[in-house]
N, C-alpha and C positions, 0 to 999 in steps of 0.2 A: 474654352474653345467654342468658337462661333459652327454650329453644323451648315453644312455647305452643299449637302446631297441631298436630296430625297428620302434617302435609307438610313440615312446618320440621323441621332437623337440627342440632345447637351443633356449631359450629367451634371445636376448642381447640388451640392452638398453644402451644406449652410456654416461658414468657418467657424460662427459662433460655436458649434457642435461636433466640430473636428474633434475632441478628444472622446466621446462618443462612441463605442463599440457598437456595432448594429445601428448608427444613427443613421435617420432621417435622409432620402437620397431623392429626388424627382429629377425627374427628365422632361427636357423641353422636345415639340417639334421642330426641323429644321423650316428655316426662314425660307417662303416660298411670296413670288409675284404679288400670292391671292392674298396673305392675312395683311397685308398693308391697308388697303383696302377694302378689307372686312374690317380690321382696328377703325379706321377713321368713321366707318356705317355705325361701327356700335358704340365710339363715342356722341354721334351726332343722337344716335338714337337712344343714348341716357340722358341727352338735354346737355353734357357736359362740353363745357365752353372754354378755351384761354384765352386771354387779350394779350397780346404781345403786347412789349414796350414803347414803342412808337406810337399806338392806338392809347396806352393809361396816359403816355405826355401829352398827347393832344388833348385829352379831355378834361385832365391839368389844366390848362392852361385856359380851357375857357370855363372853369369853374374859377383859375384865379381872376378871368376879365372879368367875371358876373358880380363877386363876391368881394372885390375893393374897387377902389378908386384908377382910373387909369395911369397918373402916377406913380403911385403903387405897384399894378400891374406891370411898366415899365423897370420899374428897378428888381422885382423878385422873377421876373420871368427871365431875364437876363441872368440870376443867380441860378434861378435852377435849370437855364441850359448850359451853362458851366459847368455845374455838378453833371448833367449827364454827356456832356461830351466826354469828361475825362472819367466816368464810368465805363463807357463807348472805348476810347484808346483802352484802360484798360484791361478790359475784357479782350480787344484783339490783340493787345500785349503776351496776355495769358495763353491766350488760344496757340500762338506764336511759339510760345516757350513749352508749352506740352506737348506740341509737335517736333519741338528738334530736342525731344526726353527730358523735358521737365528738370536738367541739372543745374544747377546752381542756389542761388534764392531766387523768389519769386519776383518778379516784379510789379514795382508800387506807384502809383501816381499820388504825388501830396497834394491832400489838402487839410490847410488846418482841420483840427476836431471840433473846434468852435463853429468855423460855417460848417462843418457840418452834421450836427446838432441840429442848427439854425436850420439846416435846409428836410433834415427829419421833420421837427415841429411845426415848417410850413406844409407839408404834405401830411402831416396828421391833421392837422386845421382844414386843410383842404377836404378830406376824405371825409371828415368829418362831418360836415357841412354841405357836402354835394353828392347828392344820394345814388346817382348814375357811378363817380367813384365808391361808393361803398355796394354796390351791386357786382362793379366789376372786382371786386375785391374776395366777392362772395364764390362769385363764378372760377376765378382762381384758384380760392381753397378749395373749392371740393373739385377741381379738374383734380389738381396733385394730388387729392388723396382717389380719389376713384379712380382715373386714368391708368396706374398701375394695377388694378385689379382685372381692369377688362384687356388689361395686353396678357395678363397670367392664364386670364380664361381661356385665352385663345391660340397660346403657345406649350401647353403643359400637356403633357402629353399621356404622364405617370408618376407612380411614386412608392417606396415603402419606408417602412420605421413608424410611421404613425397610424390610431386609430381611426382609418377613413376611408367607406369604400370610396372607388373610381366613379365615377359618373360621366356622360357626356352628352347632351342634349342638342342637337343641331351642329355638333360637331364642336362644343364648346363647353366648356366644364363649368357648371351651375355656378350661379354667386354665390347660392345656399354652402353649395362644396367650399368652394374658395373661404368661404368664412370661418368652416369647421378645419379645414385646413389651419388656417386661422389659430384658432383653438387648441387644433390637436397641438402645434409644435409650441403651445402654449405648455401645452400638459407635460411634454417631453422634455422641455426647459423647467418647469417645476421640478420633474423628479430627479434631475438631472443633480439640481441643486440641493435637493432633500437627501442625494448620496453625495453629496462633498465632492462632486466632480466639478472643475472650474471649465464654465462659460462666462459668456463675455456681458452676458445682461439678456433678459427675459424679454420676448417681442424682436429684439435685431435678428432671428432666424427666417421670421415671416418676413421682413421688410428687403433682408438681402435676396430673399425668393422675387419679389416683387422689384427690386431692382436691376438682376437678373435679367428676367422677363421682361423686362423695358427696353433693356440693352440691345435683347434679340430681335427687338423689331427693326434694330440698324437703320434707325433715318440717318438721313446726308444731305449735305449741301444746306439746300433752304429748309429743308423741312427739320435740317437738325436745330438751326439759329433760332428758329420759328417756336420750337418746343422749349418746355420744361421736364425733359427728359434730366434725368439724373447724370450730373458733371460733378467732376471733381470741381471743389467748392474753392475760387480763385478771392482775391483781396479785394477789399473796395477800395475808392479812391485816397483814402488818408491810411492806408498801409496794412489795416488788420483784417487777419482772414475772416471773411465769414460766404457773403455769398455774391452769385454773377450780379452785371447791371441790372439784368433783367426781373432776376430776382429784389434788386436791391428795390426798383421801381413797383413793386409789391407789397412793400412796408410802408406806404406813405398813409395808411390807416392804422397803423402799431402807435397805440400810447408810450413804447419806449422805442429805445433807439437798437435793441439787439431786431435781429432781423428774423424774418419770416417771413415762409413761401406763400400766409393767408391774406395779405392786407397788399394796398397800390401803392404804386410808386418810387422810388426817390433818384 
């Protein structure tokens, strides 16, 4: 449950650690005007950037005019707005089907596996070779990985089950804390599994904290399209799950073709 009042606080308890007696319990603050706006001050102010996908195709595309022949350029830039158009449909395919309850299968836009392959290793070639995409690539990975740290700073309220006092500095719980937080429910999943009690895997307790926390800052509209906020992960264009267009346009700097939130394009 999303808190709604002033007074109300979210209870999150990490599924990984549901069987847990005494386990691990934090509370968020309820979502208020002001931390939207303090979130976006304290990512500007750790330097942390995302490029949305409209912004990595454009610079595609003039690293493919710079980097072949205009020919060339013609016939691959015409491939790779193919692939992202029907990235594009199906993403608002997806969007579409998790809002009237996600029932049935999911839906798929085909494209051969062959093109696209083809259209992976022309965006690792790209990225490759043009330094502005391998910056924006850079800027990327570390939004995703920092960004849910500094929404935790700013929505957690408390916590017990692990070893770590509270802290709160400016009205924002230390990165120092956040880390040993970190740590702690490191510890907690270690011993967890030294008594034979079954969890789901060591580190998922922090990251479902941190997902959590992301959740709570409830962007919408443009500001949700706009982010890399954590979604359930929809198909790409040739049918198999893995992740959004936006995402997909991410990995045009991956030497393989499994995807990742750290690299541009596809």
């Amino acid at each position: 449950m999303t808190a709604t009042s002033g007074t109300d606080q979210v209870e999150h308890r990490p599924e990984s650690l549901k069987d847990l007696r005494d386990g691990p319990v934090f509370w968020l603050r309820p979502m208020t005007g002001r931390i939207l706006p303090r979130y976006r001050h304290a990512l500007r102010s750790a330097g942390l950037q995302f490029h949305v996908p409209v912004d990595i195709r454009a610079e595609m595309l003039v690293a493919l005019a710079s980097l072949w022949t205009p020919s060339t350029f013609d016939a691959q830039s015409a491939r790779l707005q193919a692939y992202w158009d029907a990235a594009d449909r199906l993403e608002e395919a997806l969007r579409q089907w998790r809002a009237a309850g996600a029932e049935g299968e999911a839906p798929t836009i085909g494209i051969d596996d062959a093109e696209v392959s083809a259209i992976i290793d022309l965006q690792r070639r790209l990225s490759e070779n043009w330094p502005r995409l391998a910056r924006m690539a850079a800027d990327n990975s570390l939004f995703l990985e920092e960004s849910p740290r500094v929404a935790l700073s700013l929505v957690l309220a408390g916590w017990s089950g692990i070893d770590v006092p509270f802290a709160l500095e400016d009205g924002e719980v230390p990165m120092a804390t956040i880390d040993a937080i970190e740590k702690g429910l490191g510890k907690v999943e270690r011993a967890a599994q030294a008594r034979s009690i079954d969890i789901v895997g060591e580190g998922l307790a922090f990251l479902s904290l941190l997902a959590r926390a992301t959740k709570e800052m409830n962007l919408s509209g443009d500001e949700e399209k706009n982010s890399p906020s954590p979604s359930p992960a929809p198909s790409t264009p040739n049918g198999s799950t893995t992740t959004s267009s936006g995402e997909m346009e991410d990995n045009a700097g991956s030497t393989a073709s499994a995807p990742s939130p750290a690299t541009p394009p596809a």
